[in-house]
C-alpha positions in Angstrom: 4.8 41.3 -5.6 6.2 41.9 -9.1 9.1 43.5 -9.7 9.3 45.1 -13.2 11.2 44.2 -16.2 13.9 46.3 -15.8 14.8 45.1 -12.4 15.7 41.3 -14.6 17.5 43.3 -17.4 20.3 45.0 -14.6 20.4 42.0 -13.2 21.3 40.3 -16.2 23.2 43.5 -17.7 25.4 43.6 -14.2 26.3 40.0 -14.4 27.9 40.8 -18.3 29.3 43.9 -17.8 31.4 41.6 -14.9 33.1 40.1 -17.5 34.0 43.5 -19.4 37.9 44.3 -18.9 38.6 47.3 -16.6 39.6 49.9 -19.5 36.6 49.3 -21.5 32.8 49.6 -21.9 29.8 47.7 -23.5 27.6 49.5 -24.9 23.4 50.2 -24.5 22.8 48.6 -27.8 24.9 45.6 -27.4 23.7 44.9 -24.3 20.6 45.1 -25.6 20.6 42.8 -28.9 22.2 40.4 -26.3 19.5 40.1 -24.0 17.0 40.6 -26.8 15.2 43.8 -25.4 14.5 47.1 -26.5 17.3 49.6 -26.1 15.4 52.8 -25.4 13.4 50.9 -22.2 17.6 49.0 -21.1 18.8 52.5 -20.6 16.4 53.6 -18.2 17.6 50.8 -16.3 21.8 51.3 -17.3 20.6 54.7 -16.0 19.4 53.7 -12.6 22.2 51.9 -12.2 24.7 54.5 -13.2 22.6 57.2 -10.8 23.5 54.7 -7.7 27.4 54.5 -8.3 26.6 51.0 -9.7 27.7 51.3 -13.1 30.1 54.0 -15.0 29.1 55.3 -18.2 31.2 57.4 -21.3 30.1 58.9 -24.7 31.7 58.1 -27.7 32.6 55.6 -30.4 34.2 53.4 -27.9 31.6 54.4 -25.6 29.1 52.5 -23.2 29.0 51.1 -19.5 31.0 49.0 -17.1 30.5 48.1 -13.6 31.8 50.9 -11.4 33.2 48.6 -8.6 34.3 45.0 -8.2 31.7 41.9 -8.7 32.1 41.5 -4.9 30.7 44.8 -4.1 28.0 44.7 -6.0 24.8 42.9 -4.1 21.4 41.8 -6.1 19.6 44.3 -3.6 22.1 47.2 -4.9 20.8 46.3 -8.2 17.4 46.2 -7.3 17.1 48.8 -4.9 18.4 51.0 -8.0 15.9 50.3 -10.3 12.7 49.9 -7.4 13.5 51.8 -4.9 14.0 51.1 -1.7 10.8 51.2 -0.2 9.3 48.1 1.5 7.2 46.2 -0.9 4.5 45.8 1.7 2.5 48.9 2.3 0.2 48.9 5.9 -3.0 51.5 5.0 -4.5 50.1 8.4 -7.7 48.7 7.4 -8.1 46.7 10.7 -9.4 50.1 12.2 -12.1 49.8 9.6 -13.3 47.0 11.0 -16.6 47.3 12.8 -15.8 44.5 15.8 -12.4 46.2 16.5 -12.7 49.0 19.7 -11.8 52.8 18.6 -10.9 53.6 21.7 -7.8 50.6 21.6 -5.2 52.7 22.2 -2.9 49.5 22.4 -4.1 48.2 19.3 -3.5 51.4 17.6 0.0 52.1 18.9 1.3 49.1 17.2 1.7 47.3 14.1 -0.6 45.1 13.1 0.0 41.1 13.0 -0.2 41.1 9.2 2.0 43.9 8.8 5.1 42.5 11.4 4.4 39.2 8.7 4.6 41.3 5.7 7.6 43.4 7.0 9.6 40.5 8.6 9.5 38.9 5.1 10.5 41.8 3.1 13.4 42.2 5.2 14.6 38.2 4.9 14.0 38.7 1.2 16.5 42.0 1.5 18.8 40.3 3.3 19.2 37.3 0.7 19.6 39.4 -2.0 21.9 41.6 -0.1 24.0 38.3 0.5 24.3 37.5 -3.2 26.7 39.3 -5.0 27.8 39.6 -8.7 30.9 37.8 -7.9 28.7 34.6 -6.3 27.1 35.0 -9.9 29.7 34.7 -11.6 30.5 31.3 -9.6 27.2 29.5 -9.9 27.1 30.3 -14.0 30.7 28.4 -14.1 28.8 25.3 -13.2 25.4 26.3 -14.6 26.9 27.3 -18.0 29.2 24.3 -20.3 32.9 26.0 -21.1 32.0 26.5 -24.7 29.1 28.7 -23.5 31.0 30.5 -21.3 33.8 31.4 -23.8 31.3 32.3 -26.3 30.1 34.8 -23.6 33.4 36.0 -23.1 34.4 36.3 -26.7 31.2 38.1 -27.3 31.9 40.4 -24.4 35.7 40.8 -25.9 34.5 41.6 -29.2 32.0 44.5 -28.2 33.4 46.2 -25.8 
């Protein structure tokens, strides 16, 4: 599984716009020469995010996005769930019943899921449920000891300055 680029950027996008103040916004092109991307593919993903209630966006000078609820509300699988979907990443097409050793007439075996498929699907769903765990918040907490203070308050400034 690979989860496109877009899914790292509103990760990453989320986790600053944490840091804006309540009664301002950061905008697309900011957020953008921060992370180093190109602006025109970041929006698609602002605008995922702003389509599931994640993220609040206004027009203007002063314009741009913020998160639309507290850090704590926000999980990693809101944000990715916005920008993939939420369909399971493992697809069953049923090729065991292609299989010419397998009975056609298995009624059983065709009622239920396949071993690989409970596997695949029991995986997905532990993978969901960490990401649901982690929130923006948690982020926020790990980068205080991940990050030196003088990185941190360059962040901050940085968010200050351009929002």
């Amino acid at each position: 599984m690979q989860l496109r680029n877009q899914v790292e950027w509103a990760l990453h996008c989320c986790g600053i716009l944490a840091g804006v103040p309540d009664d301002r916004y950061l905008p697309t092109k900011a957020l953008a020469e921060f992370h180093g991307v190109p602006k025109e593919y970041l929006s698609k993903a602002l605008q995922a995010l702003s389509q599931a209630g994640l993220v609040e966006s206004t027009l203007g000078p002063s314009g741009g996005y913020r998160l639309a609820r507290p850090p704590e509300a926000i999980s990693f699988l809101d944000i990715v769930e916005a920008v993939e979907g939420k369909a399971s990443t493992f697809v069953c097409t049923n090729i065991r019943f292609n299989n010419p050793c397998v009975p056609t007439d298995d009624c059983a075996a065709a009622s239920r899921p396949c071993a690989i498929a409970r596997v695949m699907w029991e995986a997905d769903k532990a993978w969901r449920d960490r990401l649901k765990a982690t929130t923006l918040a948690d982020l926020g907490k790990t980068l205080v000891t991940d990050l030196d203070e003088a990185t941190r308050d360059r962040i901050a400034d940085w968010v200050q300055t351009h929002s």
